[in-house]
C-alpha positions, 0 to 999 in steps of 0.5 A: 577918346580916352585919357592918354591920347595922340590926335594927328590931323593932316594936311591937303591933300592927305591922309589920316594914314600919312602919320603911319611912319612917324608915329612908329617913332613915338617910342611912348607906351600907353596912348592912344592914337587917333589918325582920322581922314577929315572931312572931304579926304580919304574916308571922312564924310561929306564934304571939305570944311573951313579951318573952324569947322574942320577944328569943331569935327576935331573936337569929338576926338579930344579927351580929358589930356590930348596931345594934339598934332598937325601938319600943314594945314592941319597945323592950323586946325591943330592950333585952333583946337588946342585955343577952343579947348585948352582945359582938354588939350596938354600939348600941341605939335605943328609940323611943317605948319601953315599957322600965320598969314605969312606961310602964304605965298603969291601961288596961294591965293592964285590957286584960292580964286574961282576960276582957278579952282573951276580950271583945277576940278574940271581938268580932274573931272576929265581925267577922272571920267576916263579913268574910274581909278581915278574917281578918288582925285576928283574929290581931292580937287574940289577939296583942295580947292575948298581948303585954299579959299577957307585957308586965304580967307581965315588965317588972319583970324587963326594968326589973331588968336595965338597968342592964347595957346599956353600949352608945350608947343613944338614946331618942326621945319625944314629948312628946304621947305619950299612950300612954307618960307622961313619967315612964317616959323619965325613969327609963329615963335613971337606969338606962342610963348612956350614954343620949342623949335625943331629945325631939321637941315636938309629936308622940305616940307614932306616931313612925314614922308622924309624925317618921320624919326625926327616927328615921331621923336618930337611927338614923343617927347612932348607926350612925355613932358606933358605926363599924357599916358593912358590905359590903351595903346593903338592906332586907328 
């Protein structure tokens, strides 16, 4: 990736395409844009990966300044990308983001156990086989079932280390959201020393989908704050 970069990283399940309406907001010229399906989603290869292998794959997108964001999930592959590389990373953006131990809740690590997840895909797995347009549902279950033992079982060592991220950060909430609790925003404020805060009133945790003014704008802003510009301007 060239100097002057974006990379968004999405969150489970999802897509690379889920940025499309935000990142028409951006209003900032000269970058370039990388939206990438990761591994186990849409078009990424093989199979789901942890949060430090899916910030290890992250990594061959990053160039020499790289503003990095991420929703949800995402949003902890984001931050430990920018803490393994933050001579390549300028600034980072966490939307709607499960970075600390507490954006877990009680469903979480129901849905992390075997037997659940075994229950999840095999019911998939039945509709899927009845239905060959629903092949694609079938991996999306086994890769949000993945991401969920990884994530309940490595987001203590994530929580650990924010304290390194000394880049611009930006952190967008919806004060409906009813998927990560407020508390969650908050401690990730105490353990990020240059975090600004973007509440957004009357929204949950689908930000991309009903506030994509509002990160698209945020992203703008830290790409302008962080002087990121480059010689190319696209999206892929």
């Amino acid at each position: 990736m060239a100097e002057g970069a974006v990379l968004l990283l999405h969150g489970q399940p999802g897509r690379g395409s889920d940025f499309r309406a935000a990142m028409s907001w951006v209003h900032a010229k000269e970058i370039s844009v990388v939206s990438p399906d990761r591994p186990g989603w849409g078009s990424g290869d093989g199979m789901a990966l942890d949060v430090a292998g899916n910030a290890a794959w992250a990594a061959q997108f990053l160039g020499d300044r790289t503003v990095v964001v991420g929703y949800s999930f995402g949003a902890a592959v984001a931050a430990l990308v920018a803490i393994e590389h933050p001579d390549l990373v300028a600034g980072l953006v966490l939307v709607a983001p499960v970075a600390t131990e507490s954006a877990l809740l009680a469903v979480d690590y129901v849905l992390a156990r075997r037997l659940v997840g075994r229950m999840l895909v095999g019911s998939l797995n039945a509709v899927c086989s009845f239905s060959p347009g629903w092949a694609h549902y079938r991996r999306d279950g086994e890769s949000f079932h993945a991401e969920q033992r990884h994530l309940v079982a490595e987001l203590a060592k994530v929580e650990s280390r924010l304290g390194e991220l000394r880049m611009q950060t930006s952190v967008i909430y919806g004060l409906g959201d009813r998927i990560i609790p407020a508390r969650s925003v908050a401690d990730l404020a105490t353990r990020v020393s240059q975090t600004q805060l973007v509440i957004v009133p009357g929204h949950g945790h689908r930000l991309l989908a009903t506030a994509p003014v509002v990160v698209g704008e945020t992203i703008g802003e830290v790409v302008r704050a962080t002087g990121v510009g480059g010689q190319n301007c696209n999206s892929r």
